[in-house]
N, C-alpha and C positions, 0 to 999 in steps of 0.2 A: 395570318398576315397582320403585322399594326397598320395602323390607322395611317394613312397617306404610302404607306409601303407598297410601290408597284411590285410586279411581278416578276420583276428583274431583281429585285431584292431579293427579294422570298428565294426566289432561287440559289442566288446566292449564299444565301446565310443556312441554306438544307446543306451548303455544300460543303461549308465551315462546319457545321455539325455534324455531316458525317465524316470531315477531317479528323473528330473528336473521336469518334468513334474507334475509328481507324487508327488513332493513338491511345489506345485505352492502357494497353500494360507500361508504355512510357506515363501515364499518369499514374498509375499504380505503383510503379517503382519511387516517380518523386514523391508521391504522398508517402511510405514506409520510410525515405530516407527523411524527411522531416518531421515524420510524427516522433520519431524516435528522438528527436531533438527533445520534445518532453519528456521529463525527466518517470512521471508513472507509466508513460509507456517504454521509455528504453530499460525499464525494471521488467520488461518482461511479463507484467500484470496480463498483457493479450500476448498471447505467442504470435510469430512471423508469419506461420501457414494462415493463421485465422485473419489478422490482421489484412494482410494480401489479399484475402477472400472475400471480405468487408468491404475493402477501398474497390476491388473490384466492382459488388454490387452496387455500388453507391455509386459510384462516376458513368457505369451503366444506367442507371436513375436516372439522373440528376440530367445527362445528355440528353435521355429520351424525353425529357421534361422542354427542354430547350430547342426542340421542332418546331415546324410553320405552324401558329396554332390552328388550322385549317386540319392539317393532318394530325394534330393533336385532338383536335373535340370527334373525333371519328372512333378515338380510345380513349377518352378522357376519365370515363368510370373506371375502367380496369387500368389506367395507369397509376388515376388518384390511387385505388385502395391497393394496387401495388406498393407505392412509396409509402404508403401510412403504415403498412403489415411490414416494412422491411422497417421505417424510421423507429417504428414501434420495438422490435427484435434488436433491432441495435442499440438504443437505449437501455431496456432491460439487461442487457449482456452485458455494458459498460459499467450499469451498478452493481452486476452481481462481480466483476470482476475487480471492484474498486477502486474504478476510477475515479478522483474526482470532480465534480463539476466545471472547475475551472479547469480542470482538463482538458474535459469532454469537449468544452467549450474550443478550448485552444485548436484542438484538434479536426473539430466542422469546420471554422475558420479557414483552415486549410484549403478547403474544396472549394471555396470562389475562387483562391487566390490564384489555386493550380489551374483549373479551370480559368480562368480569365486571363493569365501568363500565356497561356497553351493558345487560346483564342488570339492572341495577338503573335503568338510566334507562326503558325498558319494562315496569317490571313497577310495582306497586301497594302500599302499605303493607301490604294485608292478605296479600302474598306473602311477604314476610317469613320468615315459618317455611320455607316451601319453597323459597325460597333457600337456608337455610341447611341443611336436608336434602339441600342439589343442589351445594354447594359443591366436597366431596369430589369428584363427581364431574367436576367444571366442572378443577381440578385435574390429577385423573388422567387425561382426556383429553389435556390441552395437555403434562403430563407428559411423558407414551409418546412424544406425538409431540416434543419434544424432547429426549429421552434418543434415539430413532432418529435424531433428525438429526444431532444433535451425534456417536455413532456410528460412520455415515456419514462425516462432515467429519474425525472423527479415520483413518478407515482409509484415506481420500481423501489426506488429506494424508502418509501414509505410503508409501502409492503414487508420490505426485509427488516425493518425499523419494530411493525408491529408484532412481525413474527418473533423477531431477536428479544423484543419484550415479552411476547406470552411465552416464550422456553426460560426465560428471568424467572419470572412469577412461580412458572409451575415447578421450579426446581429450589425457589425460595418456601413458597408451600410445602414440598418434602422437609425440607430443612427443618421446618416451625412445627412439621406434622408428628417427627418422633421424638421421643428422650432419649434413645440408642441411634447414634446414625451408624451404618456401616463404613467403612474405608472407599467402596464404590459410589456412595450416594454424596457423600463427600469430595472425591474427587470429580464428578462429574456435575454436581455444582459447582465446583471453584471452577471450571473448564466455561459454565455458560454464566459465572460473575463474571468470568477475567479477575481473578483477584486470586491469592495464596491463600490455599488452604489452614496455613498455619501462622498467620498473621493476629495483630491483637487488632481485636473491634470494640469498638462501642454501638451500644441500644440506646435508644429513649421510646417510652409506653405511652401515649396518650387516649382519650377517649373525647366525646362532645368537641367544642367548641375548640382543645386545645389540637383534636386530631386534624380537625379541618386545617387550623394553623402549619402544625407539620406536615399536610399533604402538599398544601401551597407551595411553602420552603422548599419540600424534595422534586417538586417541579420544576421549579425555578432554577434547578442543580444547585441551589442550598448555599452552604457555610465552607465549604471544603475547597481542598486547591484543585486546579483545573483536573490534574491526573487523578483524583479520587472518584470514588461513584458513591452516589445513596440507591441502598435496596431497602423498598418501601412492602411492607407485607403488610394487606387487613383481615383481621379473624375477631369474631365474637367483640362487634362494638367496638374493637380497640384498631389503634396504628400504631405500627412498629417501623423504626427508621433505623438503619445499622451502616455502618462504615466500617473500612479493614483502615486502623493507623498506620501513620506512615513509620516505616520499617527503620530502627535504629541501629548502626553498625555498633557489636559486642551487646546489642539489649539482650537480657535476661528472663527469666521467665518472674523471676520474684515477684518485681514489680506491677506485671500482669496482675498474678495471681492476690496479691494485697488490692490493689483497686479493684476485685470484682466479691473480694471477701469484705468489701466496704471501707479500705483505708482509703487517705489521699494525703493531700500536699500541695502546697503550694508551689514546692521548689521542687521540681523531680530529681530523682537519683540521674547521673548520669549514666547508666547504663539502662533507665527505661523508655528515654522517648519522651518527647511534652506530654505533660497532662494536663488537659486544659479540656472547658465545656463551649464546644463552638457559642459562637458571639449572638449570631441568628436564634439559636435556644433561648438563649439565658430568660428571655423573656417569654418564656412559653410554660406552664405547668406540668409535667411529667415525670416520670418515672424514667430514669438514667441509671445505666453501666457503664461503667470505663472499662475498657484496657482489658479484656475474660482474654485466652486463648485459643483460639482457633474456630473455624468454624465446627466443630464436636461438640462447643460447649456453647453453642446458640442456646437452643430450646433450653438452656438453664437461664440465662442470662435474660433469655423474650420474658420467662415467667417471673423471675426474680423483679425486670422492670416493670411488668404490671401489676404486679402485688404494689411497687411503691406509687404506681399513678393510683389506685385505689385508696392511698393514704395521705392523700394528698388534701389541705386545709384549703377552705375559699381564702384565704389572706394569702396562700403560697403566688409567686407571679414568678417561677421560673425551676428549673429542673430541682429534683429531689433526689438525690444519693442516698443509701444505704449505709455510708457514715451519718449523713443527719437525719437518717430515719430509722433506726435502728428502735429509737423507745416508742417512738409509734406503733412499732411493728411489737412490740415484748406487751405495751399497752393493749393495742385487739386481742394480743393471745390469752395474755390471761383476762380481758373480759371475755372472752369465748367460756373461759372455763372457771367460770363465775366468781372471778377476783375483782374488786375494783376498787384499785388502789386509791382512785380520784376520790369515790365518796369515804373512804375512812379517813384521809388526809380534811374535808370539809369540815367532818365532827370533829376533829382534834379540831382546829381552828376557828369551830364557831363559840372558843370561850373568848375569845380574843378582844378586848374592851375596844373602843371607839377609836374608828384611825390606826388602832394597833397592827391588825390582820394585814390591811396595806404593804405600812412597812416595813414588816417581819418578811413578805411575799417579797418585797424590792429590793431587800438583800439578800435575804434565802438564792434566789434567779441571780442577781451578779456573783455571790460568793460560786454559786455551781458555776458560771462563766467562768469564773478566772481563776477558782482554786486556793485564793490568796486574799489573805485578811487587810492588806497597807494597800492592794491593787483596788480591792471593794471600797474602804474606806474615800481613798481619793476619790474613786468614780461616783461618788455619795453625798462627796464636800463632808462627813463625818469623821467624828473622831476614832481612832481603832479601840478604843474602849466599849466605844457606841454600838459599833459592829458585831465583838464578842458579844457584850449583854444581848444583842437582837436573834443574835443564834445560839446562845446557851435560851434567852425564852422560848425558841423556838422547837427546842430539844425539848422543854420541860412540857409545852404544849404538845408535842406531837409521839415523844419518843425515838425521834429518827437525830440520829447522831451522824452532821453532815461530815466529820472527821474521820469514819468509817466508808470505806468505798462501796462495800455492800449495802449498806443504808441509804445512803447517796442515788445510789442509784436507781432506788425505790422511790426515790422524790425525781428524779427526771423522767423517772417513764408515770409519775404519776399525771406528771406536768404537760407531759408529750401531746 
């Protein structure tokens, strides 16, 4: 009974309540006829039967909540943890079935509304006042039980969030784990990416300070447009970050296959699709793929880019491709296999008189830039005369003839 509530009340308002009772499947029907007014539930997301079964227990609830509280605290334990075990069940059910929140929302809404409609179509002008003494409570009923459900639907959805992530993981781990994927291991990764098996992706490898970076970035949901995803894999010290590009109508496989065998370009072919190095990278140190085909050719692509985060200079401040690291990569090899090219290039150059050595190096480095003797000169302020004589001495000092491509290219991977 509230507070100044005689006994005349109370009785009345048991009798309105169990009016409600009494009209239970006429609440049921309006609630299906209007929830179905939202649009994820007129999809069908909750079928009719279950739906009807729900609105059922819930206005069953929600009335027996709305008793003289006199005969309410006589059941107070087992009615509370009945409506928590039911607000709780319903919640979970709504997120596994996709509903979403604003949904959910719209749709508890509902139950004052019908509820309090119904309370005034039953009751009497002279109830009036005790309506409006019962209001509060009509309120905090539907409240509770929708601050439980919603809850519920929120920790629910966080569960399916962390599950839907560790089935990611464990099928991006397969992916990283072989050199051969099969066709099943394959298709059942692309199925828990959500992404096309035969789509073009990019990699970037980073380790230290650069991975932490990229962890943040793929947290953050990163560089990409809204519909793309980053799948983030850690193994052995390193981070790997992969994205499927967006899909080009008539693109080809060529252009793939050139960007992951280390070409690029500024201007893409129009039949490959942008080539471009997200914006958020640019400023990160790593090891970068463009464009490999399909998920079959990961695990070449993962190794391919941590070979080049491993080649990576403290002066680098952003991704590293296998176009521009290519003499890096020919440099470790053959000092692995005890060539090195850098100390024989030294003793040719340490005949090189005062000042000389310089700028024989500062044209040697622009002529390999640009290929071209009136391009070097300009970029010099010299004359093209000046230019020849500093690479014909530099030929005579070293033996490496920069007009030959196979020589040439002894002095960039010496340089690398």
């Amino acid at each position: 009974m509230h507070n100044g509530e005689n006994a005349g009340d109370a009785a009345r308002w048991g009798e309105l309540v169990e009016g409600l009772h009494g009209r239970l499947e006429e609440l049921v029907e309006l609630f299906v006829t209007r929830v179905q007014e939202i649009p994820e539930y007129a999809d069908n997301r909750v079928d009719l039967p279950e739906l009807r079964s729900t609105a059922r227990e819930t206005f069953r609830r929600l009335i027996d909540g709305l008793r003289d509280e006199r005969f309410r605290h006589s059941n107070s334990r087992a009615s509370q943890d009945s409506l928590a075990r039911f607000s709780s069940e319903l919640g979970a059910k709504r997120a596994r079935a996709g509903i979403s929140p604003e949904a959910l929302i719209s749709a508890v809404r509902l139950d004052f509304s019908i509820l309090w409609a119904d309370l005034l179509k039953i009751s009497d002008a002279e109830d009036a006042v005790l309506l409006t003494s019962h209001v509060d409570q009509v309120w905090r009923v539907v409240d509770e039980f929708a601050t439980q459900t919603h809850s519920s639907y929120s920790s629910e959805r966080v569960r399916m969030a962390q599950e839907e992530s560790n089935i990611r993981r464990e099928f991006i781990a397969r992916l990283f784990s072989k050199s051969e994927l099969s066709a099943d291991t394959i298709s059942q990764a692309a199925a828990a990416l959500v992404t096309d098996p035969e789509a073009r992706f990019s990699i970037v490898a980073a380790s230290g300070e650069a991975a932490s970076k990229l962890r943040t970035i793929a947290a953050q949901g990163g560089w990409l447009q809204p519909s793309q995803r980053l799948y983030v894999h850690e193994f052995g010290g390193s981070t790997y970050v992969f994205w499927a590009l967006p899909r080009i109508h008539g693109a080809g496989s060529t252009g793939a296959a050139r960007a992951h065998s280390g070409g690029s370009s500024s201007t893409p072919r129009q039949d490959e699709g942008p080539a471009y190095i997200p914006a958020a990278i640019t400023g990160i140190p790593c090891g970068y793929v463009e464009g490999f085909s399909g998920l079959r050719a990961l695990p070449s692509a993962a190794r391919t880019a941590e070979r080049l985060a491993l080649l990576l200079h403290p002066a680098d401040r952003g991704p590293l491709t296998a176009a521009a690291a290519w003499a890096r990569l020919a440099k470790q090899q053959l000092q692995d296999a005890g060539l090195d090219l850098w100390a024989d290039l030294e003793s040719a150059l340490s005949e090189c008189r005062d000042g000389e050595r310089e700028r024989l190096t500062e044209t040697v480095r622009h002529f390999l830039h640009t290929g071209n003797i009136t391009t070097t000169a300009q970029e010099l302020f010299c004359h093209r005369n000046t230019i020849l004589n500093r690479l014909n001495r530099f030929q005579e000092l070293t033996g490496i003839d920069l007009a030959v491509p196979a020589q040439a290219a002894r002095l960039v991977v010496a340089w690398a």
